[in-house]
C-alpha positions in Angstrom: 24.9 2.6 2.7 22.9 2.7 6.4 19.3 3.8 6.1 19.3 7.3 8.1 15.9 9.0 7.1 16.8 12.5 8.6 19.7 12.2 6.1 18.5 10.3 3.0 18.9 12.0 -0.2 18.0 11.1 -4.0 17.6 12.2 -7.2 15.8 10.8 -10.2 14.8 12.0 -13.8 11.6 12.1 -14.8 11.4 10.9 -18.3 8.8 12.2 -21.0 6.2 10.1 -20.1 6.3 10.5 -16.7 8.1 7.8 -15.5 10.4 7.8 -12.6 13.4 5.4 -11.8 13.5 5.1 -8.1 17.2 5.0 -6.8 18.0 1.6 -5.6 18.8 3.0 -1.8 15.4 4.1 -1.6 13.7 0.6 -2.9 15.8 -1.3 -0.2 14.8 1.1 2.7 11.6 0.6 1.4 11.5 -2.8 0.9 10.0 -2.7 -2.2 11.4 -4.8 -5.7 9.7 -4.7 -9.2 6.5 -4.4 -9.3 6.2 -2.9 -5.9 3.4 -0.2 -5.5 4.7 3.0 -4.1 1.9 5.7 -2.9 2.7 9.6 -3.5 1.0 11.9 -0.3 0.7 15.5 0.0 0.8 16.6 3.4 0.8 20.2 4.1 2.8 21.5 0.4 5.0 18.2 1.3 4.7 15.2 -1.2 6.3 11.9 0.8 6.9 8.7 -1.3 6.2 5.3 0.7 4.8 2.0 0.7 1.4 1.8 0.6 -0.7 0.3 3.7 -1.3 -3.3 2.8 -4.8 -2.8 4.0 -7.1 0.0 5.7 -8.9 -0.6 9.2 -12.0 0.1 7.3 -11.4 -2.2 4.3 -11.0 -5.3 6.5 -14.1 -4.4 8.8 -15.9 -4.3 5.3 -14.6 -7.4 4.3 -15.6 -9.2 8.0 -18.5 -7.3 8.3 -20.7 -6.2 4.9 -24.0 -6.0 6.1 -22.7 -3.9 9.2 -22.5 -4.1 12.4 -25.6 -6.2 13.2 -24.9 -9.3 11.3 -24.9 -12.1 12.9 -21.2 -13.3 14.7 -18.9 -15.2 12.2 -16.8 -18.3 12.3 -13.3 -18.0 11.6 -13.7 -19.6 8.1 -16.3 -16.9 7.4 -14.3 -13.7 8.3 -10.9 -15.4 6.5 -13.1 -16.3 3.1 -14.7 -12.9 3.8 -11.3 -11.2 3.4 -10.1 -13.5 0.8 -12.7 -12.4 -1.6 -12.5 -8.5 -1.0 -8.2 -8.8 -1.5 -9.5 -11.2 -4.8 -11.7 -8.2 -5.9 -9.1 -5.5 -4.8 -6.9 -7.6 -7.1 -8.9 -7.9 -9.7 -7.7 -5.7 -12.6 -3.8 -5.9 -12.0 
């Protein structure tokens, strides 16, 4: 089955807990496998299902720059440990 996303369609069940299966055409279009995290978005009385942004713009300035914008320049080692710690902390509690 080609991936067409004006033409996609798929159902699932939603059990009594809440759970959802997610139709095997839809985790290959979107690349996901188990356990991949899938984010839920309500646009305008829409809800669109799709994989999350691996990080925000504003996370990795965070995690390159925590005291702001006038800390002093980094090196390279600095700014990758810098991210390593705030994806370690991010990842924390899964």
């Amino acid at each position: 089955m080609g991936y067409h996303p004006q033409s996609m369609q798929a159902l699932s069940k939603i059990t009594s807990q809440g759970q959802v299966s997610v139709p095997a055409a839809v985790r290959q279009a979107l690349g996901v496998g188990p356990g991949g995290m899938l984010e839920w978005v309500e646009e305008n009385g829409r809800i669109t299902v799709q994989r999350p942004a691996r990080h925000s713009t504003k996370e990795i300035h965070d995690a390159l720059f925590p005291q702001g914008s006038d800390s002093a320049p980094k090196t390279l080692g600095e700014l990758k440990q810098g991210v390593r710690e705030l994806m370690l902390r991010r990842h924390a509690g899964r």
